[in-house]
N, C-alpha and C positions, 0 to 999 in steps of 0.2 A: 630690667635688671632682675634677676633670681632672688629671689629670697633666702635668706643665710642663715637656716635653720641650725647649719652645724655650729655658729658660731653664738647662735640663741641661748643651747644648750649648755655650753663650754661657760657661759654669761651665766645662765642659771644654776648649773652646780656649783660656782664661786660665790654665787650667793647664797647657797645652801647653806653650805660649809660656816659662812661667816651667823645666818640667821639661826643657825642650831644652837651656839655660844650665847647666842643676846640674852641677857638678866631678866626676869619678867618685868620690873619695873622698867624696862628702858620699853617691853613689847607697849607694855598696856597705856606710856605715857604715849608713844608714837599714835597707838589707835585710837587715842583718844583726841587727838591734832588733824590725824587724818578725819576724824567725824565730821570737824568743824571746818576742815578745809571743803569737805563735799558743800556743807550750806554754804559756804563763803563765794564757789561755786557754780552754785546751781543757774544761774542766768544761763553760762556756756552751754552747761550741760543740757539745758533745756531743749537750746536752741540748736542742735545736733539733733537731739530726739525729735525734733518738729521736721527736720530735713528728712532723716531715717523714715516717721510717719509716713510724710508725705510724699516720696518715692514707694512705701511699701501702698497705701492706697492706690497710686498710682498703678501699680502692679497689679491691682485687684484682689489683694491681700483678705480674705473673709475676718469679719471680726472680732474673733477669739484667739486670729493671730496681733494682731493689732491692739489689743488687749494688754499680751503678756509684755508687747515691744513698747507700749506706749511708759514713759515718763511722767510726773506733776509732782509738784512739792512737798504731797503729802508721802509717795513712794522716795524721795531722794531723804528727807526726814525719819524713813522707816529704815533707810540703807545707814543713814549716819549710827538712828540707834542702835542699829545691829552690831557694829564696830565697839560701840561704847559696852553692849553686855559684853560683847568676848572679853573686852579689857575685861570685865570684871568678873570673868568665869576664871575658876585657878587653871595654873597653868599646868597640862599633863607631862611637860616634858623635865627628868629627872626623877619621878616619883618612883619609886619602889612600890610595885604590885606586890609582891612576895620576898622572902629571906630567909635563910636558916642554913645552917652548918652541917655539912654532910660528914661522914663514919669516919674522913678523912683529917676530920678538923677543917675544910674549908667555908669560909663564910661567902654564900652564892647568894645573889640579888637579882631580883628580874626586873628592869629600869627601863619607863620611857621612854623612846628616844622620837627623832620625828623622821617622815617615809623621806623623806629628802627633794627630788623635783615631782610636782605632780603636774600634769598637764589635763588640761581642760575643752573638753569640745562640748558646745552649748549650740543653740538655737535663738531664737532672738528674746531674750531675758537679759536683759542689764544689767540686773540687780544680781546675777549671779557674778557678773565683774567681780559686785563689790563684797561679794559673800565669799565668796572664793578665795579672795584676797588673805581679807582680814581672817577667818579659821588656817589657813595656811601660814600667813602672815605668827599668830599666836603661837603655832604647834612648828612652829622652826621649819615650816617647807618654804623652797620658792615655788613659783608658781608659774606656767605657760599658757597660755589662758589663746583658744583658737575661738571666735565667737562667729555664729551667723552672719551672712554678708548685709541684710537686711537691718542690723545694728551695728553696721560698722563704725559709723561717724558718733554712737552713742558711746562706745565703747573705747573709741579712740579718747573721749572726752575726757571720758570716767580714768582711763589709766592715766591720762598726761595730769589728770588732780593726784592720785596715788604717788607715781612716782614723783610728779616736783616734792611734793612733801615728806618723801621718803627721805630724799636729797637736802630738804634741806632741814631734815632731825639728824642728818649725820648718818643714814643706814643706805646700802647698795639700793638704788634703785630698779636694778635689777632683780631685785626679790619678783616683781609683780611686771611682767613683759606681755606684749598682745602680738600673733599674728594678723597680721591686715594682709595678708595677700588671701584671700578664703577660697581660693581653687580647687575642689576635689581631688586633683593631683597632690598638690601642699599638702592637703591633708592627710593623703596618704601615707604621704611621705614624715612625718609629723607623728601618726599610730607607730609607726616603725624605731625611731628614735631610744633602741633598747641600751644607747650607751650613755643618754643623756637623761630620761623621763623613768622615776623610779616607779611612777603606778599612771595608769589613765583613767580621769571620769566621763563619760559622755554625760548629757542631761539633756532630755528634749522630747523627741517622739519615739517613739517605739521602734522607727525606720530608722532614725538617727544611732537609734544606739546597737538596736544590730549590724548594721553597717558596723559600727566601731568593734561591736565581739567580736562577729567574723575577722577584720581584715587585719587588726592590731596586730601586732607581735609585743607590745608592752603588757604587763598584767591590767586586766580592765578591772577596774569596780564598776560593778554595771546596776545603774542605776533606772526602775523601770517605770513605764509605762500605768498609767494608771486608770485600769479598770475595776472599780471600789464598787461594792453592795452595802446594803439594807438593807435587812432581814427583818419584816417587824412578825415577833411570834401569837400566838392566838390569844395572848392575854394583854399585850401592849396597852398603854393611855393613849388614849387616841390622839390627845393635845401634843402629847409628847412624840409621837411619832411623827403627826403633823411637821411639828416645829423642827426635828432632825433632818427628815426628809427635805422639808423645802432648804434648809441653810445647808446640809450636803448637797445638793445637786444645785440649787441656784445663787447662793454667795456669791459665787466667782467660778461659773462651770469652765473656762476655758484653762484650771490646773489641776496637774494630775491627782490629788487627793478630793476633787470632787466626786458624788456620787455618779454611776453612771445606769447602775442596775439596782431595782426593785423591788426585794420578793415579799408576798406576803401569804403568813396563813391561811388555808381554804376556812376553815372555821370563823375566821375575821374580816376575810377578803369583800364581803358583801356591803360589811358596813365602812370599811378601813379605805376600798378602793375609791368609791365616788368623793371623798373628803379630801382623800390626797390630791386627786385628780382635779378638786377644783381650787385649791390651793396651790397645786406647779400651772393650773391653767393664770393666774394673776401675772406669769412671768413668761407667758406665755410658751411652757415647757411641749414639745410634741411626743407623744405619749404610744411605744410602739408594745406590743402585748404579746400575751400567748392567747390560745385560743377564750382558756376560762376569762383571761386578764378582758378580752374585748367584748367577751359575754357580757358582763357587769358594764363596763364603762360604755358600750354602744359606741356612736359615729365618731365619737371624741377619741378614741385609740384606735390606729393602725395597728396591720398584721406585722406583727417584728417576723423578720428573715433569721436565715441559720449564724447567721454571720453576725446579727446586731448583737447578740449575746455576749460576742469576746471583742463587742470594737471602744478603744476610749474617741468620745466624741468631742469631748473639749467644748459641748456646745448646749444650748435646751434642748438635747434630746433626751430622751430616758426609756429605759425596757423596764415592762414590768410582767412579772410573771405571778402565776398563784401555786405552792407547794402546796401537797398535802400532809408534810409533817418536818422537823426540824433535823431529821434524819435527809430530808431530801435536798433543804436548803442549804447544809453543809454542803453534801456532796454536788449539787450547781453548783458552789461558790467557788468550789476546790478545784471544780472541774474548769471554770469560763474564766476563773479571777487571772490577773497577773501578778497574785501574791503584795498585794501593795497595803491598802487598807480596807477592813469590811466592818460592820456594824450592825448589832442586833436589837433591837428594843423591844423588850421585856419585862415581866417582874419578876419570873420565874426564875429564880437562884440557881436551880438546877439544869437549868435550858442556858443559861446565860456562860456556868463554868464547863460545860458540853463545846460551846460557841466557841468558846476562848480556848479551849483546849485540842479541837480538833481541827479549826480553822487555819490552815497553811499558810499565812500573809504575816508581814513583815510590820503591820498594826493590826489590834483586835481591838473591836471596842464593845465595851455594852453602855448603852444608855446615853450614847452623845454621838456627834455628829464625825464626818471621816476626815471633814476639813483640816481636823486638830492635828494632821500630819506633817507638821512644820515644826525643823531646828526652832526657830525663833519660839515657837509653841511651847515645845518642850522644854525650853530652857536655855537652848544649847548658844543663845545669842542670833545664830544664822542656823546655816544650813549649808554642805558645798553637793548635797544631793539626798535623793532617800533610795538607799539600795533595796533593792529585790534579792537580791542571792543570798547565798547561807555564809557565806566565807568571807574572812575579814570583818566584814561588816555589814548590816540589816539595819535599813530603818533609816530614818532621819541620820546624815551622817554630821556630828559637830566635832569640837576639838580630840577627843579621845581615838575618833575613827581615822584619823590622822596623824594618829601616830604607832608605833610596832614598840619592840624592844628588844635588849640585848641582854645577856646575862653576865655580872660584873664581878668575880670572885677573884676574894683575896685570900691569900695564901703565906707561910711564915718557913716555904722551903720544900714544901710538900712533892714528893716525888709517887707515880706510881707502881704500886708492885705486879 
């Protein structure tokens, strides 16, 4: 049987239309039912994620994919809470940015509004179900949600909790819809949807989402790939850099806001390389260099290739290199980064707002780690991506990045001359 995308669509702008009007108190009372329906729950959901697993093992899936797919109580608890902040983040929709009376006497408002259907293509992350949902769910979109085949039956899980519970607070259940047919054809067919899908997010790998630039015809938000640095400069704490470097790159290497590249000062590299080195070796980090980088570290660091410099590994690997001044480590950064998040550690006040200010990524950091690139981090409750580009939106994208506006002027008869 075909899958009836047209008829998905025509579902989802009806629920658009109806989910733009909802009162915040009915949004935040629903999100906060929905939270508890996830715990109420979670048995099903588990047990869908255990099938999912163990077909994707079975595949021979490596395990940083396996990782992002896997489910336990403590992740369906972190999805619930995520629902419960948006409830409690205000609502952007209605607000007035700006106002004032032009020469005319008209009084013009520039006012919230929400993008209307958004659709979603993911990889195997779950938790972006639930994330997607609810930020959309808050800011008046509905939502087309196309997930990885390798989380299907997770996914399947996670919507059928969403909408019974939509259903039964009294709101369209078609606010929040899945395709399950995940054929590369559908999908295609799906980017194209320019009568139905007011914006597309991809979120996943790098391959995933240019696939989706190139072949959409919908406007993308394109959410990128995460190739992150540390930069530590000639005067760093050594504890302190320590401590960043291993929690960016080993936390949780297989997400895009892990660290993936290295650089440090020539002046400091002598003393700064063997420490780090034997601090990512406890996690058993594989350590690929430049030439200076394997002079210092000896048999313990591989010759990094031309290519390790711009690849996200998602994995213990790491390149490490040695600059000879902060002038150089910008310009590597700007050069190999994917504009995602970078990181400097310093004391130097003056090297740090150089860092911040000339560094091209869509987070700067001094003095902490690159992990901290997450909606939930920032505050935003979730997350439905973190964009790379300049437009629209950059960064960790939460309620406000989902929504535009319109301009509302009122008028007492006013004609032009």
């Amino acid at each position: 049987m075909e899958f009836n995308l047209e008829e998905m669509g025509q579902k989802a702008k009806k629920a658009a239309f109806e989910l733009a009007q909802l009162p915040t108190s009915k949004k935040n009372e629903v999100l906060k039912q929905l939270a508890q329906a996830l715990l109420e729950h979670e048995t099903a959901i588990l047990t869908a994620n255990k099938a999912d697993l163990v077909q994707a093992k079975q595949g021979g899936r490596p395990q940083k994919f396996t990782d992002r797919l896997t489910l336990n109580r403590d992740r369906i608890v972190a999805m619930a809470e995520g629902l419960k902040q948006v409830a409690s983040l205000p609502d952007p929709i209605g607000r007035v940015d700006q106002g004032w009376i032009n020469h005319a006497g008209l009084q013009i408002s520039k006012r919230r509004v929400s993008l209307g259907v958004v659709g979603m293509i993911y990889e195997a992350r779950p938790n972006v179900t639930v994330d997607a949902f609810g930020l959309c769910f808050k800011s008046g979109n509905a939502v087309i949600l196309r997930g990885g085949k390798e989380a299907l039956q997770t996914n399947i899980a996670l919507t059928k909790v969403l909408r019974q519970g939509l259903e039964q607070t009294g709101i369209n259940p078609d606010a929040v819809q899945l395709i399950t047919d995940t054929s590369h054809e559908l999908a295609n067919r799906f980017m194209q949807m320019t009568a139905y899908l007011d914006v597309l997010i991809p979120r996943g790998s790098a391959r995933l989402i240019q696939t989706v630039v190139k072949n959409a015809k919908v406007p993308v938000i394109e959410t990128g790939a995460g190739n992150c640095h540390v930069y530590i400069h000639q005067d760093a704490d050594l504890k302190m850099a320590q401590d960043i470097v291993v929690n960016a790159k080993c936390q949780r290497p297989s997400v895009c806001n892990a660290a993936e590249t290295l650089l440090v000062h020539k002046d400091s590299a002598d003393k700064m390389l063997p420490h780090l080195a034997k601090a990512l070796a406890k996690y058993h980090v594989e350590l690929r260099g430049d030439d200076r980088a394997c002079q210092i570290l000896g048999p313990g660091c591989k010759k990094a290739q031309p290519e390790d410099w711009d690849t996200e590994y998602n994995d213990y690997i790491m390149t490490v290199g040695v600059v000879d001044s902060l002038d150089q480590a910008i310009k590597h950064i700007n050069q190999h980064s994917t504009h995602h998040s970078e990181a400097i550690v310093t004391n130097d006040y003056q090297a740090s707002q150089r860092f911040l200010n000339e560094i091209d990524s869509a987070c700067v950091y001094v003095n902490a780690s690159t992990r901290f690139t997450d909606g939930f981090e920032f505050g935003f409750g979730a997350e439905i991506g973190i964009a790379t580009q300049k437009l629209h939106a950059r960064g960790p994208m939460g309620l406000n990045e989902l929504t535009t506006f319109k301009y509302v002027i009122l008028g007492n008869g006013q004609i032009r001359k």
